[in-house]
N, C-alpha and C positions, 0 to 999 in steps of 0.2 A: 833652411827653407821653412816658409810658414804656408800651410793652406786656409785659407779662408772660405766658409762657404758665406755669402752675402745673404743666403734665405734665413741662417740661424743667428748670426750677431751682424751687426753693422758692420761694413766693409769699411768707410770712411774714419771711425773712432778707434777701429782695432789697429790699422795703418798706421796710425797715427802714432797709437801708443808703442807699437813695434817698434817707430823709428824713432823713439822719443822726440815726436811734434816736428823731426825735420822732414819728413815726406820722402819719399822714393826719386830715384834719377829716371827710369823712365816706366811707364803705363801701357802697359801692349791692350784696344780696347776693340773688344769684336763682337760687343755687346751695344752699344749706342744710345739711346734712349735715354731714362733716367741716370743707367748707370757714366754718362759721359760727366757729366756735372762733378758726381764724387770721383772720380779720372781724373778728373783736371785737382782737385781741391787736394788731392794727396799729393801732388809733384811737387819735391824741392827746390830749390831755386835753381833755374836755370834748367829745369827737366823737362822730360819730352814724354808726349803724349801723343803714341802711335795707333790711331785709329784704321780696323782692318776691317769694320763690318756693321751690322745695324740690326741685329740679331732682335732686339727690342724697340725697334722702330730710329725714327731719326731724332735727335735732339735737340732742344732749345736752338736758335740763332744766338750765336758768340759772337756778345761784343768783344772788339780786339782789344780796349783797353781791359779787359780780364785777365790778360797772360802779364800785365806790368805787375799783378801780386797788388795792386791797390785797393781791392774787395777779394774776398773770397778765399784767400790763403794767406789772410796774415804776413804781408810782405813779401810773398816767396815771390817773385818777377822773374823777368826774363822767361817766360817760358815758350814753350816750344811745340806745336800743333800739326802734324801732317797726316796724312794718307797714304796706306800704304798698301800698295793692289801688287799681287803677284808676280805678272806679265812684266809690270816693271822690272822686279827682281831677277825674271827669268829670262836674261836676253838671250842665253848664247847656247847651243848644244848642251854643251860642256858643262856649263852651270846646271842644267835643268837633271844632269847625269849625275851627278854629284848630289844634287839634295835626292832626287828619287834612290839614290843609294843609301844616302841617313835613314831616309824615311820606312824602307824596306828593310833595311840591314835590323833596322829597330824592332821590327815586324817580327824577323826571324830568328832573335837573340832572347824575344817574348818582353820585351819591354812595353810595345802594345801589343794590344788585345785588338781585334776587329771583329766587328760586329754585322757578321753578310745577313742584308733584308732580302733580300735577295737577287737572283739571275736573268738578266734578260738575254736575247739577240741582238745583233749588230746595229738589225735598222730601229731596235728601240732604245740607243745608245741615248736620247734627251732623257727617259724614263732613270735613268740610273744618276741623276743631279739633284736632287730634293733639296728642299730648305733645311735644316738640322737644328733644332735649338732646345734648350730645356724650356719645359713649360712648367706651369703647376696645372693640375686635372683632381677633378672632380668625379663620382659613378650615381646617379638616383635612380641605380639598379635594373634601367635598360641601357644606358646611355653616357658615354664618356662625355664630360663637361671642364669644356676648357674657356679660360677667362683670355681675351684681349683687348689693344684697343684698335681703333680704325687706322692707326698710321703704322701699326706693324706690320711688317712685312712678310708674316706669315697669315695674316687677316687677309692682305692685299692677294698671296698666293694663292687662298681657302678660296675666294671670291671666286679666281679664275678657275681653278679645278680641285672639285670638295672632297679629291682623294686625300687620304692620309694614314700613315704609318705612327704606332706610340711604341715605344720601348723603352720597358719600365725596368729598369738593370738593380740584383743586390748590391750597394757599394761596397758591400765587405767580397765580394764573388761576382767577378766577370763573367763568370761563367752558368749565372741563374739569372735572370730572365723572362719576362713576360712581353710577348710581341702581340700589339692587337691593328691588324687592319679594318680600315671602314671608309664611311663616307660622312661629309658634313652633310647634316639632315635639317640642318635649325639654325639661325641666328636669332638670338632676342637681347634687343637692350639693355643692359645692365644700369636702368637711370638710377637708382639709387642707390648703385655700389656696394648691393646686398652683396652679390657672389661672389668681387672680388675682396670684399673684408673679408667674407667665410675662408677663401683664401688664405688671406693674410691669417687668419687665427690659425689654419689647420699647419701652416706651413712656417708662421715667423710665432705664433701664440700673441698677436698685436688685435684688435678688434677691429678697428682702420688700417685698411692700405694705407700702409707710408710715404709712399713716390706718386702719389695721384697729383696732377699736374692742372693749372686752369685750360680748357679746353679738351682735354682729355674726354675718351669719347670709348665707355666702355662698355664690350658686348660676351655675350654668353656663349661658347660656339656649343653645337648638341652635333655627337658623333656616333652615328649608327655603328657598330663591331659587325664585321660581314666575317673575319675568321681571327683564329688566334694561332698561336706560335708559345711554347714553351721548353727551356731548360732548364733542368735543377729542384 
């Protein structure tokens, strides 16, 4: 098994070389956005590309002659595109008893780690759904500064309600920790793509965002800290 992190090398070139140039069988993608393109461009022939989410907003429109391998991957064709939502998966009692047993049994053997933001009551049972995604963030020492663009889905969430949770985890230690609550206080345009290259430099050491797209429509979010939360 290999991990990749996509913020420090290229996902698409490292793939590559891993499989020496023939690309992977299938793509599990629940990120959407830019990263669908390099999804698709790693599949070897005849591979599937299981799309579960849009974590990064939505991506380009796919023309279907792209899965024949005629552009973009070097001959590899025949490929394969679907959706894959839960509900479907989970038809029957039985089945739904069966994964909640992997998923728990996993829990209690410590294979994961869970991370409680915290508790609510019954009737505030919507309150405990959040969006979840990794960001990059920024601090100009009142204020947490996070980059997006308008077709992200957590941009589109901030909109409707500018609460929000950050949880900034050690990767070497599940168990240290910085939790900060707040509210979105600010949107300002990013027309020049100042913050998001500062980004890119702080996070890939690139001076350009790499995955900036025509149309692309990116803004500054400014996040008040109202409390924090610490382990470790």
């Amino acid at each position: 098994m290999h991990v990749i992190v996509h913020t420090q090398t290229d996902f698409e070139d490292t793939t590559m070389q891993l499989t020496n140039q023939q690309g992977v069988s299938v793509v599990y993608d629940g990120v959407g956005g830019l990263m669908f393109e390099k999804s698709l461009s790693v599949l070897r022939t005849r591979g599937y590309l299981v799309a579960f989410g849009l974590a990064n907003g939505r991506p380009m429109p796919l023309d279907i002659s792209r899965l024949s391998g005629i552009t973009g991957t070097k001959n590899r064709g025949s490929l394969f595109v679907t959706w894959a939502s839960i509900s479907d998966y989970m038809t029957t009692a039985e089945h739904l008893r069966a994964c909640a047993d992997a998923v728990f049994g996993a829990v209690l053997r410590g294979q994961l780690h869970l991370h409680i933001t915290g508790v609510f009551p019954l009737e505030q049972a919507a309150q405990t759904h959040p969006q979840s995604t990794p960001v990059w963030f920024g601090w100009d020492g009142n204020r947490v500064l996070l980059t997006l663009t308008k077709t992200a889905q957590k941009y589109l969430n901030l909109r409707r309600d500018p609460r929000l949770a950050l949880s900034i985890v050690d990767p070497k230690n599940a168990y240290r920790y910085l939790e900060i609550r707040g509210r979105v206080v600010g949107i300002d345009e990013d027309l020049d793509r100042h913050f998001v290259n500062s980004m890119a430099k702080k996070y890939l050491n690139q001076d350009v965002y790499p995955w900036h797209r025509p149309g692309d429509e990116h803004v500054v979010v400014r996040v008040e800290p109202e409390r924090t939360t610490h382990m470790g």
